[in-house]
C-alpha positions as CSV (number, residue, x, y, z in Angstrom):
1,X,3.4,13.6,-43.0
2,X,1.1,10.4,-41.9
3,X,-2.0,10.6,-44.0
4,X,-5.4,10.2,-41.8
5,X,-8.4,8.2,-42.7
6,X,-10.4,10.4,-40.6
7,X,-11.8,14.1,-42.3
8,X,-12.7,15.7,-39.3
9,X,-11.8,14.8,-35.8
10,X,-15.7,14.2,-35.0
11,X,-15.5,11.1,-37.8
12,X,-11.9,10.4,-35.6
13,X,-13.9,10.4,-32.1
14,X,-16.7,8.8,-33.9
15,X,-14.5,5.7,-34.9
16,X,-17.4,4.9,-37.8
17,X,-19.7,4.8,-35.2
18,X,-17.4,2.2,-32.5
19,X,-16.7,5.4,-31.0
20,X,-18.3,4.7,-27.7
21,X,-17.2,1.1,-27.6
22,X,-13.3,2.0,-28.3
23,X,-13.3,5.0,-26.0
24,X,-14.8,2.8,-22.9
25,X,-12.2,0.3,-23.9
26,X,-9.2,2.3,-23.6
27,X,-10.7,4.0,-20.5
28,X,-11.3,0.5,-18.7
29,X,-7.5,-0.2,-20.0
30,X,-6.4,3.0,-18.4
31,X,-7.9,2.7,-15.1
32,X,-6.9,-1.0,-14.8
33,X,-3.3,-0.3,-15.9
34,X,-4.0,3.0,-13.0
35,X,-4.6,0.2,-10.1
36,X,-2.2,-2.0,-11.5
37,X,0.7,0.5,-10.8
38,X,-0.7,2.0,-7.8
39,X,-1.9,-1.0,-5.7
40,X,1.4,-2.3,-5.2
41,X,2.8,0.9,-3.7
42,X,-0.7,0.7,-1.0
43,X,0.8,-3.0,-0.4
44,X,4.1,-1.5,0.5
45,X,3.0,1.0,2.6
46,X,0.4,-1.8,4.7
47,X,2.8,-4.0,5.1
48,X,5.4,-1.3,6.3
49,X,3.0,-0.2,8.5
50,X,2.1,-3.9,10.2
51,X,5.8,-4.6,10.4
52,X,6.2,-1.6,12.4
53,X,3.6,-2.3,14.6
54,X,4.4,-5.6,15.3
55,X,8.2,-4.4,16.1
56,X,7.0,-1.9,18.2
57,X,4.7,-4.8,19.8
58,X,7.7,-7.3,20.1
59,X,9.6,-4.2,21.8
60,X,7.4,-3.1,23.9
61,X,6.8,-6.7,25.3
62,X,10.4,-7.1,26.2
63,X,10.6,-3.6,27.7
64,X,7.5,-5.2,30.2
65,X,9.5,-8.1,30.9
66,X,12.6,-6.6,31.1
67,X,11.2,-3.9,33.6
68,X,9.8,-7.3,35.6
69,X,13.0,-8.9,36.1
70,X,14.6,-5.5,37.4
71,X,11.6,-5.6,39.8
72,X,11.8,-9.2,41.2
73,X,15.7,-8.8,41.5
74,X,15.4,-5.7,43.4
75,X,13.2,-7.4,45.6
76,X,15.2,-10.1,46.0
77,X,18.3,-8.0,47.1
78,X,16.0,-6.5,49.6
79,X,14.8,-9.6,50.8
80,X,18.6,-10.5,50.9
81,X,19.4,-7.8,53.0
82,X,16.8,-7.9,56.2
């Protein structure tokens, strides 16, 4: 059994009075290490997101011109035929 240099767990959260000072510390370490893994994931998602848009843009832009070509060549074969 590991022997502890602590007799009560008040002297253990205490930390011979560093308490406060080691218990922000490893805090701050959690929250950073907290971004750390989650801020990649909100990249991911942001980028997903702007590549979708910008296919749907690029898509939607040849749909326009697409539907404008089928216009001016309908037009033409009707000015073809009078």
């Amino acid at each position: 059994m590991p022997e502890f240099r602590f007799d009560s767990i008040a002297d253990f959260f205490a930390m011979g009075g560093y308490g406060f000072y080691v218990w922000v510390s490893y805090g701050f370490f959690a929250v950073v290490m907290g971004y750390n893994l989650w801020l990649p994931y909100r990249q991911r998602a942001n980028t997903l997101r702007l590549l979708q848009a910008r296919q749907l843009r690029q898509h939607g832009q040849a749909g326009i011109e697409s539907d404008l070509r089928q216009q001016q060549n309908a037009q033409q074969q009707q000015g073809e035929a009078h």
